[in-house]
C-alpha positions as CSV (number, residue, x, y, z in Angstrom):
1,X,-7.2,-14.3,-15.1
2,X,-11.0,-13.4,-15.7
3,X,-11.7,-14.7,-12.3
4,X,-9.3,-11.9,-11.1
5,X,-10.2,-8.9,-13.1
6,X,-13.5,-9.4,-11.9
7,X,-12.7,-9.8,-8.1
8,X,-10.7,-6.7,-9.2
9,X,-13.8,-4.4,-11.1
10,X,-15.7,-5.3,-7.6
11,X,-13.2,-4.4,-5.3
12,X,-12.9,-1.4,-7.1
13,X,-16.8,-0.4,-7.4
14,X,-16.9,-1.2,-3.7
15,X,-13.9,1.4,-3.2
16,X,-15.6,3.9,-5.7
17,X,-19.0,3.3,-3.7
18,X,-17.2,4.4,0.2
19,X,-15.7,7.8,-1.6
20,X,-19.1,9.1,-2.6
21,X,-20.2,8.2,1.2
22,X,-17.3,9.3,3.0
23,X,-17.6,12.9,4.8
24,X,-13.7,13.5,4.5
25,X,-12.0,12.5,1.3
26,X,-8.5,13.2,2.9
27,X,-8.8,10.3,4.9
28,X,-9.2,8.0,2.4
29,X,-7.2,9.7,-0.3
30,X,-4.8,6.1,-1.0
31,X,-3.7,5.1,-4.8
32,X,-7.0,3.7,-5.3
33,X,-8.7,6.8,-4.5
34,X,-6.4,8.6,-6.6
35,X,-7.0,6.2,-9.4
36,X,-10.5,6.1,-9.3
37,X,-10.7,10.0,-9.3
38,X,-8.4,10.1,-11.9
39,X,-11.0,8.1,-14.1
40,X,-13.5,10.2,-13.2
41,X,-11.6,13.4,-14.7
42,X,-11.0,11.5,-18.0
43,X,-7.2,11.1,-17.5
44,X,-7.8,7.4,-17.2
45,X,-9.8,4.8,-18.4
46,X,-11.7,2.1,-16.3
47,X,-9.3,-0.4,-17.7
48,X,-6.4,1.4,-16.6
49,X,-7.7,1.3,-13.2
50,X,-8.4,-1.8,-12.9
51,X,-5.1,-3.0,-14.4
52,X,-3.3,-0.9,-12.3
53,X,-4.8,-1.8,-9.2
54,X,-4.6,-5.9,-10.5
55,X,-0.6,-5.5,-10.7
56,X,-0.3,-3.7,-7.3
57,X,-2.1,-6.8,-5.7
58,X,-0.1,-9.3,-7.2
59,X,3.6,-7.2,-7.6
60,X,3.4,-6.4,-4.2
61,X,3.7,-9.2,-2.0
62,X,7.1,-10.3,-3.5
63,X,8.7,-6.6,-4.0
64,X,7.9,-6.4,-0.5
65,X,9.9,-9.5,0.5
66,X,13.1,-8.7,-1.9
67,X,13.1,-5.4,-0.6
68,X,12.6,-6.6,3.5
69,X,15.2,-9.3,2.5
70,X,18.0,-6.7,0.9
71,X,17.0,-4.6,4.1
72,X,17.7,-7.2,6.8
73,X,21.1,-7.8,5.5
74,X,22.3,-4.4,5.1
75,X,21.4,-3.9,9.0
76,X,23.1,-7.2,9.6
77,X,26.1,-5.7,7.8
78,X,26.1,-2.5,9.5
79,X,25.8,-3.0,13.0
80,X,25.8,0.7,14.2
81,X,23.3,1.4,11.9
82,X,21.2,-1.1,13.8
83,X,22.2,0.1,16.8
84,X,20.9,3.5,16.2
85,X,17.3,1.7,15.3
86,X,17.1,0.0,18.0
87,X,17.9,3.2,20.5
88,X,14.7,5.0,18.1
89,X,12.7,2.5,18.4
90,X,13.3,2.8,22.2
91,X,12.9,6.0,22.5
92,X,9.8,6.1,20.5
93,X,8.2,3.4,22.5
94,X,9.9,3.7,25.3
95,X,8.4,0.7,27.6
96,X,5.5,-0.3,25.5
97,X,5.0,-3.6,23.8
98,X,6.1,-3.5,20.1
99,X,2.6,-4.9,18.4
100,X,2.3,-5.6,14.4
């Protein structure tokens, strides 16, 4: 746990170190970023920060496979619905190669 709020308080100095560098903010403006600047107006504290960026790292990954899960079956259950993603997807990329 100390291990990973310290991975954490560097990951986050590295972010905080590219958004004094970076020439256009908008670009980069993520939750991080918005974090980060939110520390630096004095809405949050560091620990806040890093807290919050610690539980989107480790809530994410398995959200993200309950809610892909949940959303495969309700296309499997509503064929038309997947029919009509398929026909966007195909218009969309039309004869390119779907890539990750």
């Amino acid at each position: 746990s100390k291990d990973l709020k310290g991975a954490m308080e560097i990951l986050i100095e590295q972010k905080r170190q590219k958004l004094s560098t970076v020439e256009k903010l908008d670009e980069h403006m993520d939750f991080a970023s918005q974090l980060i600047f939110a520390q630096n107006r004095g809405d949050l504290t560091a620990e806040n920060v890093n807290q919050c960026v610690l539980e989107m790292m480790i809530a994410a990954p398995d959200t993200l496979s309950v809610t892909l899960f949940f959303m495969l079956i309700l296309i499997a259950e509503h064929p038309t619905v997947e029919d009509e993603m398929m026909r966007e997807i195909e218009t969309v990329m039309g004869k390119q190669e779907l890539q990750s």
